[in-house]
PyMOL Python script that loads the backbone (N, CA, C, O; Angstrom):
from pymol import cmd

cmd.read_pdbstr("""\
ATOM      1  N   UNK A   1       4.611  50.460-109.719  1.00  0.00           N
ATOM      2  CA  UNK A   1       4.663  51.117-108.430  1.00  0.00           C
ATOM      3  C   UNK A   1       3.886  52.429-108.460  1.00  0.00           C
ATOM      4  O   UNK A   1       3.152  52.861-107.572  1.00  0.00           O
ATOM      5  N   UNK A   2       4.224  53.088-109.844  1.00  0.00           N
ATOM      6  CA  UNK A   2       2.980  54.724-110.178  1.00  0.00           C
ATOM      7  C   UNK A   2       1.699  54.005-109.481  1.00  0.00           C
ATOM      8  O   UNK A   2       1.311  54.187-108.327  1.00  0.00           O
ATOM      9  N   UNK A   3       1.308  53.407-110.162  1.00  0.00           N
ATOM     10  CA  UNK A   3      -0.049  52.646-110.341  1.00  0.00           C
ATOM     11  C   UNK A   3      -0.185  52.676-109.172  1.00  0.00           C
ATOM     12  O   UNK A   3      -0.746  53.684-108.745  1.00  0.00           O
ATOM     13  N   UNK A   4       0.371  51.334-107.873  1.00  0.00           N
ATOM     14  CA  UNK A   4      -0.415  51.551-106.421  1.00  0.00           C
ATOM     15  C   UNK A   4      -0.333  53.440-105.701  1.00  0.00           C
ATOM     16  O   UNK A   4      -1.042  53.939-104.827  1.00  0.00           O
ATOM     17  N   UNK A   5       0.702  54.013-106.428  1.00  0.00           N
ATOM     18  CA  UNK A   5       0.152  54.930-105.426  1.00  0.00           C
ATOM     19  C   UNK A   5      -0.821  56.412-105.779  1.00  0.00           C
ATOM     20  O   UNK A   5      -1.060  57.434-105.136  1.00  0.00           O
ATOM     21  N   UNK A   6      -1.274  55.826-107.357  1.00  0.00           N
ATOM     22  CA  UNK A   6      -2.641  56.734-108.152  1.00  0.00           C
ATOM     23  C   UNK A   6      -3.403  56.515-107.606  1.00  0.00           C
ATOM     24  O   UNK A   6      -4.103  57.454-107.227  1.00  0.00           O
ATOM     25  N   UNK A   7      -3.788  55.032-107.183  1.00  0.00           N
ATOM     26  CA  UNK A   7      -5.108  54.324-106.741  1.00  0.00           C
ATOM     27  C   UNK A   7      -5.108  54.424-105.357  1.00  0.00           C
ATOM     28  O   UNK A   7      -5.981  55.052-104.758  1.00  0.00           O
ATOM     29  N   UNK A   8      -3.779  53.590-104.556  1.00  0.00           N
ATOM     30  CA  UNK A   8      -3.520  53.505-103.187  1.00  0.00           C
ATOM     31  C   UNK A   8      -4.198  54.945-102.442  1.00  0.00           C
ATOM     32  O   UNK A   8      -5.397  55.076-102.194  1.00  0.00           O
ATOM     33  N   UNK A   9      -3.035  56.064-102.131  1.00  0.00           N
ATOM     34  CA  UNK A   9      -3.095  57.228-101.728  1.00  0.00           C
ATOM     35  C   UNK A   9      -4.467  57.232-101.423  1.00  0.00           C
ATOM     36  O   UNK A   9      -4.931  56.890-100.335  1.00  0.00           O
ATOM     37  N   UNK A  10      -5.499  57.859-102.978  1.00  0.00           N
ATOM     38  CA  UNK A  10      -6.860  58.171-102.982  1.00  0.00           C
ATOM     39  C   UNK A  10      -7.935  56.918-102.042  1.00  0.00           C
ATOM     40  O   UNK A  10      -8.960  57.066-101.376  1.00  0.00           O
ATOM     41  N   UNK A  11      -7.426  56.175-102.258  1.00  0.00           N
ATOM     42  CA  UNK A  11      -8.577  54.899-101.242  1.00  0.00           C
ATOM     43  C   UNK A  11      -7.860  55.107 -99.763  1.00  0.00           C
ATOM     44  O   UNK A  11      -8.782  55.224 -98.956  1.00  0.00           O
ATOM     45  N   UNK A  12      -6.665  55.193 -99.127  1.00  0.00           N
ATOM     46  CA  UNK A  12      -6.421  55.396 -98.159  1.00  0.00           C
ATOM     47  C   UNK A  12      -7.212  56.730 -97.520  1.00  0.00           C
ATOM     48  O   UNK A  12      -7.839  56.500 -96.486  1.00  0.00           O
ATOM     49  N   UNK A  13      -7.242  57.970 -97.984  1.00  0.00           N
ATOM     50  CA  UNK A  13      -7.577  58.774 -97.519  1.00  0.00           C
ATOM     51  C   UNK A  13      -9.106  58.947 -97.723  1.00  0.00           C
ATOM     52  O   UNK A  13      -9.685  59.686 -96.928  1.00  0.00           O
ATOM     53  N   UNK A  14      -9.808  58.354 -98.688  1.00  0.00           N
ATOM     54  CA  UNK A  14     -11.071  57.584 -98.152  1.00  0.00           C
ATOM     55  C   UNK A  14     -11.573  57.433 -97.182  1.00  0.00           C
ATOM     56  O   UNK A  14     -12.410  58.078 -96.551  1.00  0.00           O
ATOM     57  N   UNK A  15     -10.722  55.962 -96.923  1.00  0.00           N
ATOM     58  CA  UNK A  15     -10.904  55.664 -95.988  1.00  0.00           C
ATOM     59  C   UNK A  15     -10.846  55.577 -94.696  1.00  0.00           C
ATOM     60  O   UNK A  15     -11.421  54.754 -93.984  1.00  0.00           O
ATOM     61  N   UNK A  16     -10.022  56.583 -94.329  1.00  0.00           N
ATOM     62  CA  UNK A  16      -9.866  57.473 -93.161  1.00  0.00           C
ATOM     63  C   UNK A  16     -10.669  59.009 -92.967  1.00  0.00           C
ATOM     64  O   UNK A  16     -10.885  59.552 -91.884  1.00  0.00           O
ATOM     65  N   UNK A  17     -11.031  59.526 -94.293  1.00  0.00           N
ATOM     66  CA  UNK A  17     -12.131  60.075 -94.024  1.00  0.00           C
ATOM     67  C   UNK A  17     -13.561  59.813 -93.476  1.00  0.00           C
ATOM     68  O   UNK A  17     -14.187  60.508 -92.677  1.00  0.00           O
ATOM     69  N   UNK A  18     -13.974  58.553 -94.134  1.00  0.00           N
ATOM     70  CA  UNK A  18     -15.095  57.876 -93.954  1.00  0.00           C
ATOM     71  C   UNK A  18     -15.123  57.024 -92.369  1.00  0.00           C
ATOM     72  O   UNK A  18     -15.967  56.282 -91.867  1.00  0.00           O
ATOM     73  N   UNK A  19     -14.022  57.436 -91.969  1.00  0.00           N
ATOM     74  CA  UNK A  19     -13.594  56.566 -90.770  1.00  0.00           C
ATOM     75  C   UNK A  19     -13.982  58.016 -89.671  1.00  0.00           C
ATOM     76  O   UNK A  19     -15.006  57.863 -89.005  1.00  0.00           O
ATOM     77  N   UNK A  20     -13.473  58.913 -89.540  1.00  0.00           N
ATOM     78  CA  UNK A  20     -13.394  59.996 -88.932  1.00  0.00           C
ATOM     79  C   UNK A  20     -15.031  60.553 -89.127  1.00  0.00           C
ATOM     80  O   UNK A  20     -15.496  60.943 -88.055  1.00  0.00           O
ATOM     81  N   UNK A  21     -15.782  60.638 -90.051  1.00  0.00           N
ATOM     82  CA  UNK A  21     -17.184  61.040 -89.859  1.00  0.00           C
ATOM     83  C   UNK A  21     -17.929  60.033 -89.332  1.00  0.00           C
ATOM     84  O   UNK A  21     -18.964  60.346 -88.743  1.00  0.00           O
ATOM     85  N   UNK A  22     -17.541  58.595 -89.444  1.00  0.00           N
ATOM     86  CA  UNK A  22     -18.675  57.309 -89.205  1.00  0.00           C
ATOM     87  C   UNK A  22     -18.355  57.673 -87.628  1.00  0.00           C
ATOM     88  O   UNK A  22     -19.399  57.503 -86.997  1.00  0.00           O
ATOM     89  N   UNK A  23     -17.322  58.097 -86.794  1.00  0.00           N
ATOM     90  CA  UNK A  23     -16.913  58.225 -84.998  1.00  0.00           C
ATOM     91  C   UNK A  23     -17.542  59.536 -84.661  1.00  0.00           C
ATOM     92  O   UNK A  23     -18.415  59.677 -83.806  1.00  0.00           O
ATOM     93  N   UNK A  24     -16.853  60.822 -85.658  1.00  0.00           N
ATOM     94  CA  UNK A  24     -17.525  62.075 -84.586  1.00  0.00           C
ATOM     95  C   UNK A  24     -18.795  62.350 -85.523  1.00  0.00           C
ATOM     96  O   UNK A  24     -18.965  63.551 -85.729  1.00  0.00           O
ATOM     97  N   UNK A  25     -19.385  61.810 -85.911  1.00  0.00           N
ATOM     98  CA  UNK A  25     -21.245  62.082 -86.966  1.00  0.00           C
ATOM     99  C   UNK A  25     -21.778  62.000 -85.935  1.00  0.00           C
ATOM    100  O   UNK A  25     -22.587  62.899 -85.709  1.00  0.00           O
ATOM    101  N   UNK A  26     -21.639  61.193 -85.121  1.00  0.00           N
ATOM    102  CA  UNK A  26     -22.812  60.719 -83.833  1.00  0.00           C
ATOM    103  C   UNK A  26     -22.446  61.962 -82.734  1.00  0.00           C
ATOM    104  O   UNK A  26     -23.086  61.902 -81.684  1.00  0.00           O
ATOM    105  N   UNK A  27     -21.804  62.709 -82.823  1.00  0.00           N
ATOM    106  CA  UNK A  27     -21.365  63.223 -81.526  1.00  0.00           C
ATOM    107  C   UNK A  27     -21.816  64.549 -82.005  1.00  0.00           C
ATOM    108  O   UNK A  27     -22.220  65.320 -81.135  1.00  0.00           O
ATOM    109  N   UNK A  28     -21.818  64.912 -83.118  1.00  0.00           N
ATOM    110  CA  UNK A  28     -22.168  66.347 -83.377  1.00  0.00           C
ATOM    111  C   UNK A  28     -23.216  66.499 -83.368  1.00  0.00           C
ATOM    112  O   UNK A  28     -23.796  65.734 -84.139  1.00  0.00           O
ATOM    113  N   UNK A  29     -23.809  67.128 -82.867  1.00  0.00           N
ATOM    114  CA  UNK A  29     -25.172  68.021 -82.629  1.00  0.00           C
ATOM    115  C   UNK A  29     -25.882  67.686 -81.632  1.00  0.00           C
ATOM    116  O   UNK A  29     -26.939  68.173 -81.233  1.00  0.00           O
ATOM    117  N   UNK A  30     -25.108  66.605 -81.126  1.00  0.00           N
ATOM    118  CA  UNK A  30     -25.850  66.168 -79.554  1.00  0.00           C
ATOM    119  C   UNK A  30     -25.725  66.627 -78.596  1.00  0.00           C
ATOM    120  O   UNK A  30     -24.520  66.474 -78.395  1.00  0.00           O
ATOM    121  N   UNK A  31     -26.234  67.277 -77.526  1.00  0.00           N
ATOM    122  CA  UNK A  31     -26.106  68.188 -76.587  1.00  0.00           C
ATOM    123  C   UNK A  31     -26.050  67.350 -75.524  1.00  0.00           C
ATOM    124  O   UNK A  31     -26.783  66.371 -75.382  1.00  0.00           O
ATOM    125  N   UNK A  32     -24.931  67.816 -74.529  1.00  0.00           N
ATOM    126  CA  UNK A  32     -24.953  66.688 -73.196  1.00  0.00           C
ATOM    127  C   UNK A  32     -25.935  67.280 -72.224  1.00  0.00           C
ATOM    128  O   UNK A  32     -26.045  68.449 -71.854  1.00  0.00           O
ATOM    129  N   UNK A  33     -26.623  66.213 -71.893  1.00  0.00           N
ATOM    130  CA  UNK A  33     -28.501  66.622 -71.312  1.00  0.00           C
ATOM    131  C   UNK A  33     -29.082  66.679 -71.611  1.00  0.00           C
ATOM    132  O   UNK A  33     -28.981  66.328 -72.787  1.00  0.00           O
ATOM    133  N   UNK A  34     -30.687  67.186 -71.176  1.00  0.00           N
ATOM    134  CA  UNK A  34     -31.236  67.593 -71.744  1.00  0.00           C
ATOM    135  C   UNK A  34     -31.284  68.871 -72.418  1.00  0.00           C
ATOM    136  O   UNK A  34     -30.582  69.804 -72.028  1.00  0.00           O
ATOM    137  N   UNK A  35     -32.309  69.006 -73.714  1.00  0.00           N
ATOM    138  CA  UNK A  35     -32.510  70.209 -73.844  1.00  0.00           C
ATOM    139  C   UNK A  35     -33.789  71.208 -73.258  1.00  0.00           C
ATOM    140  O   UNK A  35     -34.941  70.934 -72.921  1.00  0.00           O
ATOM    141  N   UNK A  36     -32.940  72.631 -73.308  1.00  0.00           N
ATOM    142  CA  UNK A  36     -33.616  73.716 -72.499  1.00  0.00           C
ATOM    143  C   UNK A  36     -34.960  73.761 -73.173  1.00  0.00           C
ATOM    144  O   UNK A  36     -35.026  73.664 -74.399  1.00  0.00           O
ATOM    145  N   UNK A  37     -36.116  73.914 -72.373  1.00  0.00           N
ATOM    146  CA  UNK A  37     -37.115  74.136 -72.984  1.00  0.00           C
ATOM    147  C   UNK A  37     -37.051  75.578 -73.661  1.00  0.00           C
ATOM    148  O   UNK A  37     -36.024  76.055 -73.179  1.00  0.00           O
ATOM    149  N   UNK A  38     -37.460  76.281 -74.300  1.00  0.00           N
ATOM    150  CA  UNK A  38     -37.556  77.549 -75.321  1.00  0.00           C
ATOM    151  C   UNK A  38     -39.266  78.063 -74.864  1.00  0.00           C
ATOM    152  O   UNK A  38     -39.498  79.263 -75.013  1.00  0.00           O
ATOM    153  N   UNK A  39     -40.189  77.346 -74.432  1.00  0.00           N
ATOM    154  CA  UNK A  39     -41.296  77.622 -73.818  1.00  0.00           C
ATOM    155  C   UNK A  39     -41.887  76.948 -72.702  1.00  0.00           C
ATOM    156  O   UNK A  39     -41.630  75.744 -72.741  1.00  0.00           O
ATOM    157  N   UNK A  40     -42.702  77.345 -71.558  1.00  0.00           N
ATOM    158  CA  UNK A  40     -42.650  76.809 -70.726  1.00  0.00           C
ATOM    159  C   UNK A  40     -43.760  75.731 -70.979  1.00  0.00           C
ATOM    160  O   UNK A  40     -44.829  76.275 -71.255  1.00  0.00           O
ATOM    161  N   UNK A  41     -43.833  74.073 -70.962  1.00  0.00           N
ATOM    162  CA  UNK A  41     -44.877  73.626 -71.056  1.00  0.00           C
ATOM    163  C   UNK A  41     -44.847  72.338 -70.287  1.00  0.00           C
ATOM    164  O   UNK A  41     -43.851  71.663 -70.024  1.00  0.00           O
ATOM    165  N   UNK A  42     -46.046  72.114 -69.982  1.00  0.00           N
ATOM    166  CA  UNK A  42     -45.807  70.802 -68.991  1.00  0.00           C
ATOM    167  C   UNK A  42     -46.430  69.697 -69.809  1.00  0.00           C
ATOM    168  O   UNK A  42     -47.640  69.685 -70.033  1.00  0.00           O
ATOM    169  N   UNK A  43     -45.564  68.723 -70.278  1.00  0.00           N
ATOM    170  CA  UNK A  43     -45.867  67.790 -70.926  1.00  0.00           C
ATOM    171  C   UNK A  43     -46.454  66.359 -70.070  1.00  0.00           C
ATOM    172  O   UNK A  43     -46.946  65.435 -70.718  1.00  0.00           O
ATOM    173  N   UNK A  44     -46.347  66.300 -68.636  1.00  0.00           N
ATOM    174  CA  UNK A  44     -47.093  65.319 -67.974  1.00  0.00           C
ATOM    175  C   UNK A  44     -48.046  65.531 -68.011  1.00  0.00           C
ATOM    176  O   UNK A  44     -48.651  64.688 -67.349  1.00  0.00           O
ATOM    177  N   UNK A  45     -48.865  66.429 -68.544  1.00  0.00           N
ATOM    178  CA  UNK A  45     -50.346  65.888 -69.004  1.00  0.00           C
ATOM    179  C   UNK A  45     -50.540  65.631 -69.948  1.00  0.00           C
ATOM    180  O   UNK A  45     -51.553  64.931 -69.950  1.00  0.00           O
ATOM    181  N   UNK A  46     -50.045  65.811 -71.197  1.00  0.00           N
ATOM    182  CA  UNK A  46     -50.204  64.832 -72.415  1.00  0.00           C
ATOM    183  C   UNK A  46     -49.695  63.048 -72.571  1.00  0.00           C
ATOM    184  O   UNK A  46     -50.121  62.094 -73.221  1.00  0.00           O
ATOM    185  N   UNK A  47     -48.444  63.284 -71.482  1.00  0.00           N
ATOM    186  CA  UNK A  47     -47.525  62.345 -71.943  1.00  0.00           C
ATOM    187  C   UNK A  47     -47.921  61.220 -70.304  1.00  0.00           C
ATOM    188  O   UNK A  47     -48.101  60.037 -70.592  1.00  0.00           O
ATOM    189  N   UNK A  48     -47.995  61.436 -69.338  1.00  0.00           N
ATOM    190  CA  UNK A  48     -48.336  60.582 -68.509  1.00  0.00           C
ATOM    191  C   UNK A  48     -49.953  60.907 -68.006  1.00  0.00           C
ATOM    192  O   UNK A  48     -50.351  60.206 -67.076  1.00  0.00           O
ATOM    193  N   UNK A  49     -50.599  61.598 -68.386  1.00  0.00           N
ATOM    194  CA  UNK A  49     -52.039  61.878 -68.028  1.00  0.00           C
ATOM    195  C   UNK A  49     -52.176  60.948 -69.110  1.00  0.00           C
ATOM    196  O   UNK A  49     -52.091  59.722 -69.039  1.00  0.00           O
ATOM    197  N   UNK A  50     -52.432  61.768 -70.278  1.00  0.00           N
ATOM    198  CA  UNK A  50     -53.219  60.968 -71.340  1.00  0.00           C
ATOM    199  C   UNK A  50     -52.852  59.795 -72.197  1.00  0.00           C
ATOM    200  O   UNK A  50     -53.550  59.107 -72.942  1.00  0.00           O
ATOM    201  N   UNK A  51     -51.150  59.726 -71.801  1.00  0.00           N
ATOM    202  CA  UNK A  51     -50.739  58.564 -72.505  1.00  0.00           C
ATOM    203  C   UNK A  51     -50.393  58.827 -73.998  1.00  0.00           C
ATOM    204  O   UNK A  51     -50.302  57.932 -74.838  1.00  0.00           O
ATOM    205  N   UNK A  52     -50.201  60.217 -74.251  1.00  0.00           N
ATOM    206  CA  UNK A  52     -49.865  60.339 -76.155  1.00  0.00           C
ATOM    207  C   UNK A  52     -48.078  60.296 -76.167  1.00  0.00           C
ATOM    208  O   UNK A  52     -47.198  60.761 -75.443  1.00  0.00           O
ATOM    209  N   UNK A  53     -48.116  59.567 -77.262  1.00  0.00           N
ATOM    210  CA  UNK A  53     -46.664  59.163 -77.456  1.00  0.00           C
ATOM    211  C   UNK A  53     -45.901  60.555 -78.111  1.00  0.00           C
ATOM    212  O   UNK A  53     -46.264  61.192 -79.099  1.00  0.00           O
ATOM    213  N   UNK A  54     -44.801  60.790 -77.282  1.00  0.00           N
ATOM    214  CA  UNK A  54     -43.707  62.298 -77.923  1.00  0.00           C
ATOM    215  C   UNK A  54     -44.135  62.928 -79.738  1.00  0.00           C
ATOM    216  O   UNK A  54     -44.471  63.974 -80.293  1.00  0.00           O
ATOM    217  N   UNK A  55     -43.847  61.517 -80.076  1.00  0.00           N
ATOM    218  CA  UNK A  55     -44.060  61.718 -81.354  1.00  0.00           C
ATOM    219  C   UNK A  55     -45.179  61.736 -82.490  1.00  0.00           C
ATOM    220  O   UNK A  55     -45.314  61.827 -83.711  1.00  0.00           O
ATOM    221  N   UNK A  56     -45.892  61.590 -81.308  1.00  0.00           N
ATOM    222  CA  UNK A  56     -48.017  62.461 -82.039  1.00  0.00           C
ATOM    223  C   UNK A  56     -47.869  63.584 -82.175  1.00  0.00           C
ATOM    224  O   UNK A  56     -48.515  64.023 -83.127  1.00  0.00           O
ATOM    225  N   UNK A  57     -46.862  64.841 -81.253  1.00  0.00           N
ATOM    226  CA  UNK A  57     -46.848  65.918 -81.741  1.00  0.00           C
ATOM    227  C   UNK A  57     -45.584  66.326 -82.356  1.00  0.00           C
ATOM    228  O   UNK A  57     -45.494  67.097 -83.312  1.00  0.00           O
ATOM    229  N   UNK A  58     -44.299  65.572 -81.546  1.00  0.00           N
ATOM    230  CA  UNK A  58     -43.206  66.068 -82.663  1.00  0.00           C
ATOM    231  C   UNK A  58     -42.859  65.137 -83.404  1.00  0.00           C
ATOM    232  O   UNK A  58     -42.253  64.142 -83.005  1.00  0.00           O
ATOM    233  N   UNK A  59     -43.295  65.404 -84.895  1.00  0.00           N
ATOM    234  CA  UNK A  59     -43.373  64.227 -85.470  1.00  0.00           C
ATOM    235  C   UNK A  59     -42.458  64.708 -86.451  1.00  0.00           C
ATOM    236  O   UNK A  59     -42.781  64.538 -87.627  1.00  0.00           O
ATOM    237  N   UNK A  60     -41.113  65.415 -86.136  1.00  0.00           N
ATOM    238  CA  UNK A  60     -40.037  65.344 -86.978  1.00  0.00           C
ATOM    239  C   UNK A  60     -38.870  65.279 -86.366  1.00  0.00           C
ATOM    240  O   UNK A  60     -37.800  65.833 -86.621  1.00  0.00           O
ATOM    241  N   UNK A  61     -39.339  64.182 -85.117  1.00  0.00           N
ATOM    242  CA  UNK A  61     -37.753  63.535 -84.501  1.00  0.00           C
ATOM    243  C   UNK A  61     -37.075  62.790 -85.218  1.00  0.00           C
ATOM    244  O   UNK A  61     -35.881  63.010 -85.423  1.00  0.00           O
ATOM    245  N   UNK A  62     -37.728  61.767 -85.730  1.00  0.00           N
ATOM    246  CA  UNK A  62     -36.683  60.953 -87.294  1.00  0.00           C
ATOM    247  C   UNK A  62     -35.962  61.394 -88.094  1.00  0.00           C
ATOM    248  O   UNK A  62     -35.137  60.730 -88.722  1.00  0.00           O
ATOM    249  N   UNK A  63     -36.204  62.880 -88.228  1.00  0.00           N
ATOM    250  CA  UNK A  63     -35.183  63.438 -89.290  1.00  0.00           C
ATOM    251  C   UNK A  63     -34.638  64.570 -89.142  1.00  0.00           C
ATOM    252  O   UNK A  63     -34.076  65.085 -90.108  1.00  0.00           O
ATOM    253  N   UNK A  64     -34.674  65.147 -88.033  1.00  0.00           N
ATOM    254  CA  UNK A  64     -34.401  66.320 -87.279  1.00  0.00           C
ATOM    255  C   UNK A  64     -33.369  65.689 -86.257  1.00  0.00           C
ATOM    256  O   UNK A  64     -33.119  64.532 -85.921  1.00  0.00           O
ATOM    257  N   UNK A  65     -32.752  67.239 -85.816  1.00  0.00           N
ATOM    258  CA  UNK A  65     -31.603  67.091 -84.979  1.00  0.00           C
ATOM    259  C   UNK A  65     -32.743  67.352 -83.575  1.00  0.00           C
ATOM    260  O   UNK A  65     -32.565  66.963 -82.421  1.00  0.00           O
ATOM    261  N   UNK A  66     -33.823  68.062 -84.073  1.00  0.00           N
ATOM    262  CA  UNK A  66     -34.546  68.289 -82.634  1.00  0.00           C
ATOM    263  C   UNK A  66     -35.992  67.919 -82.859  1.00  0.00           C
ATOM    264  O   UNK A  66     -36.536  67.591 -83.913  1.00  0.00           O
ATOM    265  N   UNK A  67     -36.677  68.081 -81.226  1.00  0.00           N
ATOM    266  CA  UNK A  67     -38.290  68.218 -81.878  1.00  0.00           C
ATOM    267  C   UNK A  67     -39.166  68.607 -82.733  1.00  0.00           C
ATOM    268  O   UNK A  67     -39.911  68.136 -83.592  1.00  0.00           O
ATOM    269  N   UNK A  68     -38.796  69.888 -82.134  1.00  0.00           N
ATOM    270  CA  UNK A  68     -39.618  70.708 -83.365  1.00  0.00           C
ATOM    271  C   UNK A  68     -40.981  71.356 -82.311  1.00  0.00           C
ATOM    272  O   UNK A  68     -41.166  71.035 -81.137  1.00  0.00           O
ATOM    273  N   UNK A  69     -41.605  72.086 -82.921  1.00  0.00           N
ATOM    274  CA  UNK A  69     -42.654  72.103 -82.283  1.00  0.00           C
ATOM    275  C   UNK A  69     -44.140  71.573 -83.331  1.00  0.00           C
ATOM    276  O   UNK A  69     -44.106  71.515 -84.560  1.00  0.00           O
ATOM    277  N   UNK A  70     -45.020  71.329 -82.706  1.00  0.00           N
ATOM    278  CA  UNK A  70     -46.442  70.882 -83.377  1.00  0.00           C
ATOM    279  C   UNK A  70     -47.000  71.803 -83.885  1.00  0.00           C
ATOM    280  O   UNK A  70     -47.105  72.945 -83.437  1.00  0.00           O
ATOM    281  N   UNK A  71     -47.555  71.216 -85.232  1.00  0.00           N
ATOM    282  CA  UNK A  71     -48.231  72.065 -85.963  1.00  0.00           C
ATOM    283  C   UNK A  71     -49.304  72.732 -85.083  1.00  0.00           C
ATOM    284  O   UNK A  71     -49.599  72.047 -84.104  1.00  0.00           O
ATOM    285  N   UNK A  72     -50.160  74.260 -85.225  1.00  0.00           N
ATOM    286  CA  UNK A  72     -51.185  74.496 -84.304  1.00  0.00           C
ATOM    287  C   UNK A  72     -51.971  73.384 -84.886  1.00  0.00           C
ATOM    288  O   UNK A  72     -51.931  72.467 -84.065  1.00  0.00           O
ATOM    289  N   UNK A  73     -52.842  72.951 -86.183  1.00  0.00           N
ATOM    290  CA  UNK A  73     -53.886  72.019 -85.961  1.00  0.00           C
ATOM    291  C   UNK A  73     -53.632  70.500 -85.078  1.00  0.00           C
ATOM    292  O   UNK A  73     -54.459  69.780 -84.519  1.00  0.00           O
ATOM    293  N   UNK A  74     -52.051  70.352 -85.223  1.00  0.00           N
ATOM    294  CA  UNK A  74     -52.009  69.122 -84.832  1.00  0.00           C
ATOM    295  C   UNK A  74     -52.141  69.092 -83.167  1.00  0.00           C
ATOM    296  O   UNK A  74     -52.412  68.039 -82.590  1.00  0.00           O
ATOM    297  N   UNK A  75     -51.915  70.398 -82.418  1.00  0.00           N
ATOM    298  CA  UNK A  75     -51.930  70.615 -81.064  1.00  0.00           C
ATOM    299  C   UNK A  75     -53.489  70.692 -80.848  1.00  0.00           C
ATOM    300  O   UNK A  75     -53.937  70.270 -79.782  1.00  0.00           O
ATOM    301  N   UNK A  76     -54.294  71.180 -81.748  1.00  0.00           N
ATOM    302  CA  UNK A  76     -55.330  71.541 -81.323  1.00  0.00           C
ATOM    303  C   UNK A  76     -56.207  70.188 -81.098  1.00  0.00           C
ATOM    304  O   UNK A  76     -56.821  69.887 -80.075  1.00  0.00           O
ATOM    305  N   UNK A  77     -56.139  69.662 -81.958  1.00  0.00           N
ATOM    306  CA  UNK A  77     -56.754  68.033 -82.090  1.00  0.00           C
ATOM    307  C   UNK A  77     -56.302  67.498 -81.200  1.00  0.00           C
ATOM    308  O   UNK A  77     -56.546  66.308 -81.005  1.00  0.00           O
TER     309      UNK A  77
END
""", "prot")
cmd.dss("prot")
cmd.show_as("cartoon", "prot")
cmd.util.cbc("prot")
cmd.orient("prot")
């Protein structure tokens, strides 16, 4: 009976940890809306004028909580 509850206990609370980050992980850092721009820029001319996809210039949405802004060479090109 020691035995299930050395092992038990520790895997229960595991697994209710791992339970509680896999529900609110997704919820943290997400802002309801959009976000505020920080500079003023009008992206319908890159993005519906010219057709460049978000992520030609912010190209650290995959691993970022945010855009980011573009490198200057990569804006300049």
């Amino acid at each position: 009976m020691r035995r299930v509850a050395l092992v038990g206990i520790p895997v229960v609370v595991l697994v209710v940890a791992v339970g509680i980050v896999a529900l609110l992980g997704p919820l943290r850092g997400q802002p309801a809306g959009a976000f505020a721009q920080p500079l003023h820029f009008d992206h319908a001319v890159h993005v519906q004028q010219a057709g460049i996809e978000c992520t030609f210039c912010h190209r650290t949405t995959d691993e970022a909580s945010t855009a980011g802004y573009p490198d200057v060479q990569q804006c300049m090109f």
